[in-house]
C-alpha positions, 0 to 999 in steps of 0.5 A: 458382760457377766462375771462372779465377784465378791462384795467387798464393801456397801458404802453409807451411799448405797455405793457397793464395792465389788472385787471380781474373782478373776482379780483374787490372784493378783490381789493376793499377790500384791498384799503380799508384796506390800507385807513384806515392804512394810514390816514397819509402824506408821510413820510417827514423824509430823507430815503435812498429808494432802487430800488424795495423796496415795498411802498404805494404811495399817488395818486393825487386823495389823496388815497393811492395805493400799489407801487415798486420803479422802479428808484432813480431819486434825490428828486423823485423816478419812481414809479409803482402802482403795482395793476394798472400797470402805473409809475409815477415820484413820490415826496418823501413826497408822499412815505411810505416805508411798507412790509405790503403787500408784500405777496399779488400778484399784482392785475394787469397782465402786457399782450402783443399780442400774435404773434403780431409783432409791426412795426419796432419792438417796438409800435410806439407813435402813436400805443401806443396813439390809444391802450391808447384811446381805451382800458384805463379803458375798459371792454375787454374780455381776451383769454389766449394764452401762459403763461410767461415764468418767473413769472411776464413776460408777458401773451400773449393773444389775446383781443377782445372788441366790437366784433373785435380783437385788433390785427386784428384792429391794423392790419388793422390800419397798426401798426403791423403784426398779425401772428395769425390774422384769423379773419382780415375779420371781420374788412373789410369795406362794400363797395359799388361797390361789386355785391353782397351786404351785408344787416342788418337781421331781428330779429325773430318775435313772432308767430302770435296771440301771444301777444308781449311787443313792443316800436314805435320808429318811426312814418312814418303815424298813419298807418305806424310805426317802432316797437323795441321788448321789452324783457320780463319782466319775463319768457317767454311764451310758445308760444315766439320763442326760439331766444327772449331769447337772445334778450337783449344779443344781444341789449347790444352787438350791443350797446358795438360793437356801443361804440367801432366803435365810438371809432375808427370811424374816421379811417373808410374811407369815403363811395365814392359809393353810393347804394341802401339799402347799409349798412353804418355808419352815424353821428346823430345829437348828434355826435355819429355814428349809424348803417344806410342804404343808400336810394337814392342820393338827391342833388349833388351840395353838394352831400346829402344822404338820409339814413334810421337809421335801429335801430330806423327807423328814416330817414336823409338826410345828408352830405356825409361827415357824412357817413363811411364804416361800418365793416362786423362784425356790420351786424351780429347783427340784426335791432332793427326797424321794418316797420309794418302796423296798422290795423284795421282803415283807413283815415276819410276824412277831409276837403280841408282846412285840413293839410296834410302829403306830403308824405301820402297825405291821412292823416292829421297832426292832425292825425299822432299828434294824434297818436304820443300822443298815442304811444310816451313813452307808454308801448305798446303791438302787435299782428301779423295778417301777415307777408306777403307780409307786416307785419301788427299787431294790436297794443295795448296801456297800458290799453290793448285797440287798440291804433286807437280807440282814432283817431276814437274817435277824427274823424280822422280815421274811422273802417276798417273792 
């Protein structure tokens, strides 16, 4: 059985506590229930509390939550909150000894990793900090290996989030041996002295003619852009191609794998071969780590890399020290941005006085400023013309008209026939 939940807790064991979201409902149902029995302190008078006696328990956000009295410690008792799965040390004044609940079953699953062997037998500290600071209050998905074999043992599974397998991922961290661990290969790290290098793929593109929802997420000239497909917004035509269904899974499949890896992107090691085109990860200027390509080496005394964002379109030259290997699974997803050409309209010319773009000398600023107003935040739509040998479109704004017919206007470009 496979099914989504939520990690509610990873003990000191390596226990990890999970809460299927099929269970939410009833969960919600019955804290509310419990809130409005209890809207009282804890009980003050002396009671002689016994091990694995059933109470509710006030948590220091001051709700109350179901809990099993794990161990008698003198004034405070070890407690567990049975629909989360942590244990706390517990001052008795914040206990309620209650059989009102008891005949429901804890909303928690306690699981272990399926054929998972932990160094030297048991998780170390180190292990047990990077299973907390990865999977604590995540959504993950379960796939149920082996069943307990007492009740309220625990359920061997394997759990996989953002794309990897945890084991495969502790694994490779160098935490455990995972018997089962198939899909190790997906966590390798691109390198960039292989001789056949792997590469980002092309998202599948509307049939020419088609009139398509786009986004401009970069502007290289008024001429040249990255565009990012929109999903529709109701059902699709019949003239989209089959793959623009999945588009939106996928976007939000990339952004969870994205989430994940910037999680545990400080464990990726350095890239130390650089190549053209090769796929890496790059730290933005907002601290986050994006999918990237490497274009060319621009200086070597710090050594600074030129990269291209392939999700945006957006280019960088930043530190080496900002780039990482990235893992094989990242490429399975396809880039966002795609390079396409604008028709229908060419340079005007322009006096000698004129600002230019140094690297499209045969545009003005004014231009690409003229055109950025056009297009930036703008609900746009596009037509494709070509394919080959570039991708050229015609791109229209919101009110249906060709976005360069406002350069024309403004003198900037002329008609290109």
């Amino acid at each position: 059985k496979t099914f989504q939940a939520v990690v509610s807790y990873v003990g000191h064991d390596g226990t990890i506590y999970i809460v299927p979201k099929s269970f939410e409902g009833a969960l919600n149902k019955l804290m509310t229930e419990i809130q409005s029995k209890f809207n009282c302190l804890g009980l003050l008078e002396p009671y002689c509390w016994k091990k694995g006696e059933a109470c509710v328990v006030r948590g220091s956000d001051t709700m109350w939550y179901r809990g099993k009295v794990v161990e008698l410690c003198g004034d405070t008792l070890q407690v567990q909150y049975i629909d989360h799965g942590c244990i706390e040390k517990i001052p008795q004044c914040h206990l309620y000894p209650t059989t009102l609940y008891t005949a429901i079953p804890p909303f928690c699953i306690p699981c272990q990793l399926y054929k998972t062997v932990p160094m030297g037998n048991f998780w170390q500290q180190d292990a047990v900090n990077c299973l907390q600071e990865l999977l604590t209050n995540e959504e993950v998905e379960i796939h149920v290996k082996e069943l307990p074999d007492k009740p309220w043992g625990k359920l061997s599974i394997n759990l996989c989030f953002g794309g990897m397998s945890l084991s495969s991922f502790m694994a490779y961290q160098k935490y455990c041996v995972a018997e089962d661990a198939q899909d190790v290969s997906e966590l390798d790290l691109i390198e960039g002295d292989v001789p056949d290098l792997p590469s980002y793929m092309l998202p599948p593109l509307p049939d020419p003619g088609s009139v398509f929802p786009v986004r401009v997420s970069h502007l290289v000239s008024p001429k040249e852009v990255y565009i990012c497909l929109e999903p529709p917004e109701s059902p699709l035509p019949p003239s989209a191609p089959e793959g623009d269904a999945d588009c939106d899974s996928e976007l939000e499949s990339l952004e969870e794998a994205l989430k994940w890896c910037n999680k545990c992107v400080e464990s990726f090691p350095l890239v130390t071969h650089f190549q053209t085109e090769m796929p890496c990860l790059v730290e933005y200027q907002d601290g986050l780590w994006y999918r990237a390509k490497l274009l060319s080496v621009e200086e070597f005394d710090p050594v600074k890399i030129l990269v291209q964002f392939v999700d945006y379109g957006n280019f960088s030259v930043v530190p080496a020290s900002r780039l990482r290997r990235i893992p094989y699974h990242l490429l399975k997803y396809p880039v966002q941005a795609i390079r396409a050409l604008l028709a229908g309209f060419k340079p005007a010319l322009y006096d000698k006085d004129e600002k230019i773009i140094p690297y499209s000398p045969e545009w003005s600023v004014k231009a690409l400023w003229a055109m950025m107003e056009c297009v930036e935040g703008k609900q746009l739509s596009a037509s494709i013309l070509a394919v080959s040998p570039e991708l050229t479109i015609s791109l229209y704004g919101d009110d249906q008209n060709l976005v360069h017919m406002k350069l024309i206007e403004m003198g900037l470009a002329d008609l290109d026939e």
